[in-house]
C-alpha positions as CSV (number, residue, x, y, z in Angstrom):
1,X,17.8,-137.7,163.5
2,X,20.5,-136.8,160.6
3,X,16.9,-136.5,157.8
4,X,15.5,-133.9,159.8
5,X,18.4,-131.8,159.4
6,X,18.0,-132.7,155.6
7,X,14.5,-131.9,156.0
8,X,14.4,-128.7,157.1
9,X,17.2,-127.9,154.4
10,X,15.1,-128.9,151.3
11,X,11.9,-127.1,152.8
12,X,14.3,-123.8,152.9
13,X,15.1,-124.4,149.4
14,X,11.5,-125.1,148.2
15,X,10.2,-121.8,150.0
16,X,12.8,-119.5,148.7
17,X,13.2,-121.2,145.5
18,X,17.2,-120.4,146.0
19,X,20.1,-122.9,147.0
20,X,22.0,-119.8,147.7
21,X,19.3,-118.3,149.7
22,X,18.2,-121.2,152.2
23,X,22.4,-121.7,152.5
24,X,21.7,-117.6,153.8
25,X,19.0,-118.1,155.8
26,X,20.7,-121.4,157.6
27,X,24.3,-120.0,157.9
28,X,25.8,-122.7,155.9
29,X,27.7,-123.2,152.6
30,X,25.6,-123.3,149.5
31,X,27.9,-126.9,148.8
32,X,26.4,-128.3,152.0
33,X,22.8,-127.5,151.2
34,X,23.1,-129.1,147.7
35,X,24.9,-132.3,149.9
36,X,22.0,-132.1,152.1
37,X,19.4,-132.4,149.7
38,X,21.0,-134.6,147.2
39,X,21.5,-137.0,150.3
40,X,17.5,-136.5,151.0
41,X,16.7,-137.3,147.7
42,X,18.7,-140.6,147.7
43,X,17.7,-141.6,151.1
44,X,13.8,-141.0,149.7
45,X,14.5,-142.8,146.1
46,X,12.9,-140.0,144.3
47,X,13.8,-135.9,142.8
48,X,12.3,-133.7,144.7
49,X,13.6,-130.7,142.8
50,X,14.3,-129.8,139.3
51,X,17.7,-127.5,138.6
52,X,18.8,-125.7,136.3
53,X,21.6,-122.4,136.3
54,X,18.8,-120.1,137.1
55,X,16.2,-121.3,139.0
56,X,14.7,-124.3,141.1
57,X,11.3,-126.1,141.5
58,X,9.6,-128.6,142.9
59,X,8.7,-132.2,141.0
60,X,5.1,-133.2,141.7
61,X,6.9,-135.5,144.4
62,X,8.9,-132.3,145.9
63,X,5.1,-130.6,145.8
64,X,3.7,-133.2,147.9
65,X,6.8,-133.8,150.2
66,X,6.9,-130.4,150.8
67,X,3.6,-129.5,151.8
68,X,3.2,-132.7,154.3
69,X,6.9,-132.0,155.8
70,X,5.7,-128.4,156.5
71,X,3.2,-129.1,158.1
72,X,4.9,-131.8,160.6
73,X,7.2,-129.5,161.2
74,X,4.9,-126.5,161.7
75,X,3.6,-128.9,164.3
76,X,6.1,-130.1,166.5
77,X,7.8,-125.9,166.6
78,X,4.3,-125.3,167.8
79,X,4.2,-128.5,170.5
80,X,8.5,-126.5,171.0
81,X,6.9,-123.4,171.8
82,X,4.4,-124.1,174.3
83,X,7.1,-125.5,176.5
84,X,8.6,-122.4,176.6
85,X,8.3,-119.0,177.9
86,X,7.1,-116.3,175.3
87,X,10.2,-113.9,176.1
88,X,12.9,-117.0,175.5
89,X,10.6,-117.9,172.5
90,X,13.8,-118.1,169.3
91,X,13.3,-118.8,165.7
92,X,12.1,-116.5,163.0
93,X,9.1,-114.6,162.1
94,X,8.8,-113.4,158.2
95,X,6.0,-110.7,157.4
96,X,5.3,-109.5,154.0
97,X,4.5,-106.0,153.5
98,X,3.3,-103.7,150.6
99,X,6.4,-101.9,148.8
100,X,4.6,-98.4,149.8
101,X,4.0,-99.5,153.2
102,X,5.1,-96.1,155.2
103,X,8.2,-97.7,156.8
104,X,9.0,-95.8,159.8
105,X,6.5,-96.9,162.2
106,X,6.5,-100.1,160.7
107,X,10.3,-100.0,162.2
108,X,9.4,-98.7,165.0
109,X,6.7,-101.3,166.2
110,X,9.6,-104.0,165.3
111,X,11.8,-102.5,167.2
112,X,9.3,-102.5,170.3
113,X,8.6,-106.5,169.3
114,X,12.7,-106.7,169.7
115,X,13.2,-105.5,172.4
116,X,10.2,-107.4,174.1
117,X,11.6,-110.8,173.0
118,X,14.9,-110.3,172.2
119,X,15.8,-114.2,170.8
120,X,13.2,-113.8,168.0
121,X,14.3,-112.6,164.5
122,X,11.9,-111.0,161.9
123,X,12.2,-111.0,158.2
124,X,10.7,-108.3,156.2
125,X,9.9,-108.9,152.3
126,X,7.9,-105.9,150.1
127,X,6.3,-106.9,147.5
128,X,2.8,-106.1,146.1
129,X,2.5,-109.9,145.0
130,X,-0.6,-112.4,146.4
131,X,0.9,-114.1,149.4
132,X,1.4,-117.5,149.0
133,X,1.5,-119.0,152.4
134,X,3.4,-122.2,151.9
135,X,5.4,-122.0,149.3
136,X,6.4,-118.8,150.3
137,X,6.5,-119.4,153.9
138,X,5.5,-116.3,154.8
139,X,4.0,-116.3,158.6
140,X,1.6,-112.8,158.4
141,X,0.8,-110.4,155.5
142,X,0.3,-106.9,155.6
143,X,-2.6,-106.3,152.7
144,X,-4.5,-104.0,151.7
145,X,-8.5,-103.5,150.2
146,X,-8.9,-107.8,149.7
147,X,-7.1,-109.6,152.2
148,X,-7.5,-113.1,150.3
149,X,-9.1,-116.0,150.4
150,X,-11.3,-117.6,152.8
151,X,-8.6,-120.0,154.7
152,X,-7.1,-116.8,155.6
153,X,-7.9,-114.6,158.8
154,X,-7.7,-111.0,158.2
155,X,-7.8,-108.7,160.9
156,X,-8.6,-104.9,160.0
157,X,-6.2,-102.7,161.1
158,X,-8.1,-99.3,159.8
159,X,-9.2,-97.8,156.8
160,X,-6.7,-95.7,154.5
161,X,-8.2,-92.0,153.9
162,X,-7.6,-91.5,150.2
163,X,-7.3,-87.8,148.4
164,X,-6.3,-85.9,144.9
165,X,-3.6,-84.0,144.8
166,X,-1.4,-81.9,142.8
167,X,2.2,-80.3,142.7
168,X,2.3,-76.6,144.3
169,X,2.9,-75.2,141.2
170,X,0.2,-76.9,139.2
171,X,-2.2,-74.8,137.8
172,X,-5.4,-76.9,139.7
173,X,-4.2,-75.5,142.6
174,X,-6.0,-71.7,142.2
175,X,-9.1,-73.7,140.4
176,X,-12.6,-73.5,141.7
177,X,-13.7,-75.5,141.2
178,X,-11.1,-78.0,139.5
179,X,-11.8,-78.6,135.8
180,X,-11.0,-82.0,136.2
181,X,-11.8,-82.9,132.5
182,X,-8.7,-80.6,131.4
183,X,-5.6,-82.7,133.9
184,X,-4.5,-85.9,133.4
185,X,-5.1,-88.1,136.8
186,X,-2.8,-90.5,138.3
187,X,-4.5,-93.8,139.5
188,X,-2.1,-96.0,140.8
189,X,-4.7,-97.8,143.2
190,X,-7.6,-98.2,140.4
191,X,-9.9,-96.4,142.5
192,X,-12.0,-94.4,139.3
193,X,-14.4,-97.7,139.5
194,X,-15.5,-97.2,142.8
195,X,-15.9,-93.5,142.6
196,X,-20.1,-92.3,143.6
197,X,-19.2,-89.4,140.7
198,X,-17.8,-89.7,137.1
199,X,-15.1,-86.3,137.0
200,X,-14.8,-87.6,132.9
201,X,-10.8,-87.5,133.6
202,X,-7.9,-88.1,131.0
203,X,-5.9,-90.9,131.9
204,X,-2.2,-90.1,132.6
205,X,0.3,-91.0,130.0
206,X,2.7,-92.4,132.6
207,X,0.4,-94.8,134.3
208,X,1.8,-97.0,136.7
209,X,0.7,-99.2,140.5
210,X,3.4,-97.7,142.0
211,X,2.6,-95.3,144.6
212,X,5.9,-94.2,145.3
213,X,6.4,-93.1,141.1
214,X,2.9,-91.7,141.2
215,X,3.6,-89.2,144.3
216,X,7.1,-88.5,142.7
217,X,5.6,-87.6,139.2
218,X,2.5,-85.6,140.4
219,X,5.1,-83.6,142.4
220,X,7.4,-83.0,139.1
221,X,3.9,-81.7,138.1
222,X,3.5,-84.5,135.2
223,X,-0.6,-85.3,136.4
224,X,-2.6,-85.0,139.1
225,X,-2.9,-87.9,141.3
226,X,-5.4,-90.2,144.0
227,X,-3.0,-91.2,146.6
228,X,-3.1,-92.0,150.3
229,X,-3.3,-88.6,152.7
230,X,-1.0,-90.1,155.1
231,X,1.6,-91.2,152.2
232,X,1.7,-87.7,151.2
233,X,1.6,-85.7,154.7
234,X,5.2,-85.0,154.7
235,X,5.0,-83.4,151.2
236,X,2.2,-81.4,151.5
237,X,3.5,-80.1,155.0
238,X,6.7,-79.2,153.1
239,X,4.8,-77.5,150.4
240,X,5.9,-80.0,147.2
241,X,2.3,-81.3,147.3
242,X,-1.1,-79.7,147.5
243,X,-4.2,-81.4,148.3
244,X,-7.4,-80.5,146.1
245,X,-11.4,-80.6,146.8
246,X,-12.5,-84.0,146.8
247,X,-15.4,-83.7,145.0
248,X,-16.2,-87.5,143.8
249,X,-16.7,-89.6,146.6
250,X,-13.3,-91.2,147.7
251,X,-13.7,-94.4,148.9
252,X,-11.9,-95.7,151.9
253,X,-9.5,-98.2,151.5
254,X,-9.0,-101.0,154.6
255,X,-6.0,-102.3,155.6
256,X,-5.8,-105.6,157.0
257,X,-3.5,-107.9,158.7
258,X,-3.3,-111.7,156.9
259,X,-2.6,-114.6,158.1
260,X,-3.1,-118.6,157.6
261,X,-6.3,-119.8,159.4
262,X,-4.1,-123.0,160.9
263,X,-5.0,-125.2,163.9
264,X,-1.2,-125.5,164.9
265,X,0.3,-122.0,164.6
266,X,3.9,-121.6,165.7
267,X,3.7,-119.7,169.0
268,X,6.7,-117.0,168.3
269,X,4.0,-115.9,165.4
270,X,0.9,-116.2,167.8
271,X,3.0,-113.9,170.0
272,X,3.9,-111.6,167.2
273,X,0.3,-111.3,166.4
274,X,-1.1,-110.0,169.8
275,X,1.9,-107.6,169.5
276,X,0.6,-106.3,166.5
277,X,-2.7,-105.9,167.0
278,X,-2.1,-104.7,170.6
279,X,0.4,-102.1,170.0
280,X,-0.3,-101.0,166.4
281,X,-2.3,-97.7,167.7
282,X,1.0,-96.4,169.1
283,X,2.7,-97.3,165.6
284,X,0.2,-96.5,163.1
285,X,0.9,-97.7,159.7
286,X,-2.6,-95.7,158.2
């Protein structure tokens, strides 16, 4: 069936909002995804995107073809995958992941997952952005503190152990206790609303939700800082870093993993799942 091909072209364009990056993610010239989705349009009397040099969307028609064909499809890869064996399961999984995210044993539990089922591919995207699950087409979410709405299932993975910390140089360091009302404080996470004790902090002058910049400018000794203990292990093992009393009654933070609450979930990402949850002790991401 020649539409389906078409089909699955324009729901790769939709998702990724890209002609150039659906004609990635299909192997095929970005001339022959236009062709394919200018022919779907014609066959279907109707635009179901709008184009211009720097970006695509959907019509209202697109919005609603979209969303139906997705879900077909979802349907018959699921009805695919239960005909087959779990380690010749193919396609591809995508997981979106928090730009801080420590990386390494995130790589190391999808390496594991690789080597288990070899014909499955997984795409990583970091962002900090709300996952939207169909346009996006993201299959599972790494989140942390809300894990989203209620159509969503969100499965706890731990809780993040949150402390202050300060260059090794800083003068805090020798403090007790801390005047905590003299140093600037780094809150990239927004945690100073949930805190059982008000320290009466400055707010830094560089401010930002980065945790990555916060970490690098509390090291260059610019502000003290509330950041993850396991983000900062390696620093304060190398002596950049130095952890200070935590006198104000860090909360800790969950981490969760997201994912759509759908009757008709793919099987490759039912499989992925289980791997997750079953083997993320060995590959802690916390």
């Amino acid at each position: 069936m020649k539409n389906l091909e078409h089909i699955q072209t324009f729901i790769e364009v939709a998702s990724s909002g890209s002609f150039a990056e659906a004609s990635r993610r299909l192997a095929v010239s970005t001339s022959a995804v236009s062709a394919r989705v200018q022919a779907l349009e014609k066959h279907l009397g109707v635009r179901l995107l709008n184009r211009t040099t720097r970006s695509v969307g959907l019509t209202d028609e697109g919005r609603l073809y979209f969303s139906r064909c997705k879900e077909v499809l979802d349907q018959l890869l699921d009805l695919e995958d239960s005909l087959i064996r779990p380690q010749d399961l193919t396609g591809r999984i995508r997981i979106s992941v928090p730009l801080d995210l420590p990386m390494a044993p995130l790589a190391a539990l999808l390496q594991a997952f690789s080597a288990r089922y070899p014909k499955l591919s997984v795409e990583v995207h970091s962002t900090d952005e709300t996952v939207d699950f169909i346009n996006s087409q993201a299959d599972v979410a790494i989140r942390g503190r809300a894990p989203g709405s209620l159509s969503l299932i969100a499965r706890k993975l731990g809780d993040v152990q949150l402390g202050f910390f300060c260059a090794a140089s800083h003068p805090a360091r020798n403090e007790t206790p801390v005047n905590w009302q003299h140093y600037p404080i780094a809150d990239p996470l927004n945690i100073r609303p949930l805190l059982t004790t008000d320290l009466n902090w400055r707010e830094s002058q560089l401010q930002t939700h980065n945790l990555t910049l916060a970490k690098q400018l509390c090291q260059q000794g610019q502000n003290l800082a509330i950041l993850p203990v396991g983000f900062c292990a390696a620093e304060v093992a190398a002596g950049t870093l130095q952890a200070l009393p935590n006198p104000a009654g860090l909360p800790l933070l969950p981490l969760f993993l997201v994912y759509p609450a759908r009757k008709h979930m793919p099987n490759r990402v039912r499989v992925f799942i289980d791997f997750f949850l079953q083997h993320q002790q060995e590959f802690p991401l916390i």
